[in-house]
C-alpha positions as CSV (number, residue, x, y, z in Angstrom):
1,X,80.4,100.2,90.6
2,X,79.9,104.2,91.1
3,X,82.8,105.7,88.5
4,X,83.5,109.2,89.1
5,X,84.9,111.6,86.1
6,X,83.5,110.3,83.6
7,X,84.4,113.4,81.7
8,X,88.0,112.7,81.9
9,X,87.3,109.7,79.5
10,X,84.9,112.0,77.4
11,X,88.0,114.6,77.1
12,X,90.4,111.8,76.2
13,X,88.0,110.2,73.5
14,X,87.5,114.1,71.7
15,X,91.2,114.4,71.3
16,X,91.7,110.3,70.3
17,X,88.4,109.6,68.8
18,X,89.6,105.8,68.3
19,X,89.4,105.6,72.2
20,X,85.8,106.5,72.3
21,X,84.1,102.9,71.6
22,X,86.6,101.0,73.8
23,X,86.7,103.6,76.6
24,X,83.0,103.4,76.3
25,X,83.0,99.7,76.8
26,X,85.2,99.7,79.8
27,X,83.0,101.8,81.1
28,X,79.3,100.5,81.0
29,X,81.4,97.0,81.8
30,X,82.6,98.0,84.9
31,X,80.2,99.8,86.1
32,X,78.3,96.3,86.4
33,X,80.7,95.1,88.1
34,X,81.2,94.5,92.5
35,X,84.2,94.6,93.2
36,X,85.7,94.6,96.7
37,X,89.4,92.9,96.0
38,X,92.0,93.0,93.7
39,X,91.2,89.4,92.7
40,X,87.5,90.4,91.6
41,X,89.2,93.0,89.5
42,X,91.8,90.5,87.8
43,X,89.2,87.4,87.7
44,X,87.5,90.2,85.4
45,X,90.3,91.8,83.4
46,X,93.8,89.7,83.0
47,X,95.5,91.8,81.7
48,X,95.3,94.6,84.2
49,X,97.9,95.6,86.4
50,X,97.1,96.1,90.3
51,X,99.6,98.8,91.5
52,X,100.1,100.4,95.0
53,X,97.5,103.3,96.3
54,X,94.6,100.7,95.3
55,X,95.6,101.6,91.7
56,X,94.7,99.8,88.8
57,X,95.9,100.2,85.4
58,X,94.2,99.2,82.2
59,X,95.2,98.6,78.8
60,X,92.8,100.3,76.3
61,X,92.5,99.1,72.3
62,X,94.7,96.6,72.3
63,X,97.3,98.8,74.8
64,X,97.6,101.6,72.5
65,X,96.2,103.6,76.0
66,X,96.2,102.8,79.3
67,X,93.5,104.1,82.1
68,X,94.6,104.9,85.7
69,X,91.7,104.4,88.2
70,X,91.6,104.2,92.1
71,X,89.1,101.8,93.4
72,X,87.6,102.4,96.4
73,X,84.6,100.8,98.6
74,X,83.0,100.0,95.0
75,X,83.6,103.2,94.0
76,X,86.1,103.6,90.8
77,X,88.0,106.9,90.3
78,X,89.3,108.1,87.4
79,X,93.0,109.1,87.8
80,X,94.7,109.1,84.4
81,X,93.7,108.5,81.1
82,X,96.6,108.8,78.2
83,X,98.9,107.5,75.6
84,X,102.1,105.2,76.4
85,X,104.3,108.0,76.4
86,X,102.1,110.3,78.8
87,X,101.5,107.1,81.1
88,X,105.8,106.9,81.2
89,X,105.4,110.7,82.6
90,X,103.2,109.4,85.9
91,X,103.5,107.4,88.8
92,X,100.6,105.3,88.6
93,X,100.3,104.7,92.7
94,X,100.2,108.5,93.0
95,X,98.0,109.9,90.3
């Protein structure tokens, strides 16, 4: 998988550097991965959530964060990547 704004992750981690190693992970995981369907992304990750707008949210450490992305043809974009409390201030199927 192509991920695009990687940065965003790299912004999140410098103000929460307990993200950093589990963002990290999600990262070089995913972008391993081929993933076409919703059911590719679940066989991968349970706990994920498939929202509407081909949004997927993840929990990150132990879902003390959570990560928006869109996933598209392969490619994965980064749409959100907060605390609880910012995450209850989006829509994830419009971010």
């Amino acid at each position: 998988m192509r991920i695009i704004a990687r940065s965003s992750l790299r912004e999140f981690w410098l103000l929460h550097p307990d993200a950093a190693e589990p963002l990290l992970a999600w990262y070089r995981e995913v972008e391993k991965e081929d993933w076409d369907t919703p059911a590719k992304v679940k066989a991968r990750y349970r706990t994920a959530s498939i929202v509407g707008g081909n949004r997927v949210v993840f929990n990150i450490k132990g879902h003390k964060y959570r990560l928006v992305v869109k996933i598209n043809y392969r490619v994965v974009y980064i749409r959100f990547v907060g605390t609880h409390t910012g995450y209850d201030k989006i829509s994830a199927e419009e971010v």
